[in-house]
Legacy VTK file of the C-alpha trace (Angstrom):
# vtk DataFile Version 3.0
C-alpha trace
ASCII
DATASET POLYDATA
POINTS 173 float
25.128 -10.966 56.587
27.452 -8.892 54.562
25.439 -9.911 51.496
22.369 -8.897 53.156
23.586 -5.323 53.656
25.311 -5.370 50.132
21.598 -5.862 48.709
19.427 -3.276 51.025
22.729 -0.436 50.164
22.057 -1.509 46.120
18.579 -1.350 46.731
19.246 2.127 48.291
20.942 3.696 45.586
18.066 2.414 42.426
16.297 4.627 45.160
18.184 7.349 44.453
19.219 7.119 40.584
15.424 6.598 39.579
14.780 9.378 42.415
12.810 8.004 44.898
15.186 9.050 47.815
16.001 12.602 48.855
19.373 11.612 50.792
22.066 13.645 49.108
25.598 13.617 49.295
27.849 15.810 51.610
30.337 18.163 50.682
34.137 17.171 50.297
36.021 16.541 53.614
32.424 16.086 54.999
30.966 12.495 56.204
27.297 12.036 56.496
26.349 9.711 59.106
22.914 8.281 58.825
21.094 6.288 61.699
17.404 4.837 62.682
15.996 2.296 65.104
13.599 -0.578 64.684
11.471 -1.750 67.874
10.468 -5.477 68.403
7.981 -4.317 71.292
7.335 -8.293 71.671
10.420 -8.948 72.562
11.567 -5.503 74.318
14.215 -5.253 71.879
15.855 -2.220 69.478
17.302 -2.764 66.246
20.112 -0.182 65.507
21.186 0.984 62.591
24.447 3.356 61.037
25.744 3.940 57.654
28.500 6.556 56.843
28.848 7.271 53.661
31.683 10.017 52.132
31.277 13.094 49.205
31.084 10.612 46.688
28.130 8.255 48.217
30.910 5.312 48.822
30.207 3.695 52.486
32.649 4.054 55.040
30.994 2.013 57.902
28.268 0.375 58.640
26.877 -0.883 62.201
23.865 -3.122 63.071
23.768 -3.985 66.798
20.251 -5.060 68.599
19.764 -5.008 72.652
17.010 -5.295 74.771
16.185 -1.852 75.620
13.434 0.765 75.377
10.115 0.125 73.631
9.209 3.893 73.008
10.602 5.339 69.610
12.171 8.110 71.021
14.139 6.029 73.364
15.324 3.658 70.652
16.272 7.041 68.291
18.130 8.219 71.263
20.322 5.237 71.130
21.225 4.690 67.554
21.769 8.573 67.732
24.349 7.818 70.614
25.760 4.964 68.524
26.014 7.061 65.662
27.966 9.462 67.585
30.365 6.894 69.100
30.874 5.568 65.842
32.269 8.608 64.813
34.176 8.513 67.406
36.141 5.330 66.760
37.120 6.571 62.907
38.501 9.493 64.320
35.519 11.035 62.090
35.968 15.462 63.036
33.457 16.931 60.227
30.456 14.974 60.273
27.314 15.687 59.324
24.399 13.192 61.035
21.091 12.832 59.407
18.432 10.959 61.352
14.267 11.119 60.470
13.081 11.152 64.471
12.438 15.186 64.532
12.378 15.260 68.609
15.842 13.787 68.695
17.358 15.866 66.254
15.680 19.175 67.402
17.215 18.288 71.306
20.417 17.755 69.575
20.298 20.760 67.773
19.678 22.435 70.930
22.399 20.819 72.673
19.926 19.788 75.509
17.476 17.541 75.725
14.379 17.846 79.154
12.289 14.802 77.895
12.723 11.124 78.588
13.735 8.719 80.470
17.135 8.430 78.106
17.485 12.192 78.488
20.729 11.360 79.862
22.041 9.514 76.609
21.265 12.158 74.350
23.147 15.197 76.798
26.301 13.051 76.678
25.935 12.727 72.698
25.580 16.290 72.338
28.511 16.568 74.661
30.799 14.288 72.642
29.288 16.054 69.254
31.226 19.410 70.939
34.945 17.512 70.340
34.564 17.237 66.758
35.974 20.197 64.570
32.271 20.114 62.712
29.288 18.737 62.990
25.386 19.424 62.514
22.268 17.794 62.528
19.723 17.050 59.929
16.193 16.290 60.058
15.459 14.089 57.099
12.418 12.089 55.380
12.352 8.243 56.463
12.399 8.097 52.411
15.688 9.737 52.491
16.788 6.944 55.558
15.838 3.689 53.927
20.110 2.490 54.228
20.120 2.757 58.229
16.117 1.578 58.756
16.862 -1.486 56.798
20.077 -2.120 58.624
18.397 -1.706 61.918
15.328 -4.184 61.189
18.315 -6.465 59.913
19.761 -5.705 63.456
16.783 -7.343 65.114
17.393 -10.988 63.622
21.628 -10.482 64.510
22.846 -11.362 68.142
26.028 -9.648 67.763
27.262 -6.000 67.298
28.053 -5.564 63.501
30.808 -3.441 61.940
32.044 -2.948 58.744
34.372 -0.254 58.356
36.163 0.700 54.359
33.373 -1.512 53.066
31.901 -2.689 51.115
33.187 -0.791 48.165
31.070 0.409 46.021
28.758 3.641 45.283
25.376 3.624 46.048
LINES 1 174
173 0 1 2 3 4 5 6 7 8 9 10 11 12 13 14 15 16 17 18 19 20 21 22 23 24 25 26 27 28 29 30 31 32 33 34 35 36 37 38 39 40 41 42 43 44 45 46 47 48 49 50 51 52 53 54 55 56 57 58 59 60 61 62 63 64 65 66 67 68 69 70 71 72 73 74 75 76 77 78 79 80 81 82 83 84 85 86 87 88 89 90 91 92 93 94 95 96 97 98 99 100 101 102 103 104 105 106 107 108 109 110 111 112 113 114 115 116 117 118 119 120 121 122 123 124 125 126 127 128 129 130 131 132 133 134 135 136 137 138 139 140 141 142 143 144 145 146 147 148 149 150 151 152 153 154 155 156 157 158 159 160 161 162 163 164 165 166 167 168 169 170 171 172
């Protein structure tokens, strides 16, 4: 598995040192948290997927976790957005900056209240939990710019277990 992610994150940065990505790095003292979701409407099931990744482009941590859950994109988006957050959470992360490429998600987020959805719920307690950190925004990005967390959540489909790497693996993208 770890070898798995080791090749889509290489993969990830040829992207972006023969410029076909747009992801960028974050400021100092900033990590930029990047998630997506992958539906298996088959089998009722949502890949999720997180990278966080520091000024220099070096990963912090990476989660894959799948579930049987929502079929519609916005639902799945709404949970790897809540993961996101709650991975944040657990490193103690408090200036974060979370990039995801589902604009109704982000837009409710950026809001700080979400009126659409059945997972409505989900995202109100993310944005509530968003409001401890010292800083944090939301970013609208490219699925170009998202390749890291879409590949880790269609690797998250094929895993039966929550994944987490955290100070790994070491190396720049």
């Amino acid at each position: 598995m770890c070898a798995i992610v080791a090749r889509q994150l290489w993969l990830q940065r040829n992207m972006v040192v023969y410029g076909a990505s747009a992801w960028r790095k974050p400021h100092v003292d900033y990590i930029k948290v990047n998630w997506d979701a992958s539906l298996n409407a088959r089998k009722s099931r949502v890949g999720i997927g997180v990278v966080a990744r520091d000024h220099a482009g070096r990963v912090v941590a990476v989660l894959s976790d799948s579930e049987v859950a929502t079929t519609d994109p916005e639902g799945a988006e709404t949970l790897a957005t809540c993961y996101a957050t709650d991975m944040c959470h657990y490193l103690g992360l408090r200036n974060v900056i979370l990039e995801g490429d589902a604009l109704m998600v982000v837009r409710s987020l950026q809001k700080g209240k979400c009126h659409w959805g059945r997972l409505r719920h989900v995202l109100n307690d993310t944005t509530q939990k968003l409001q401890t950190m010292q800083e944090w925004r939301v970013d609208h990005i490219p699925q170009e710019a998202n390749v890291v967390a879409h590949r880790i959540a269609t690797l998250a489909l094929s895993i039966p277990d929550r994944q987490i790497w955290v100070e790994g693996p070491t190396f720049k993208l």
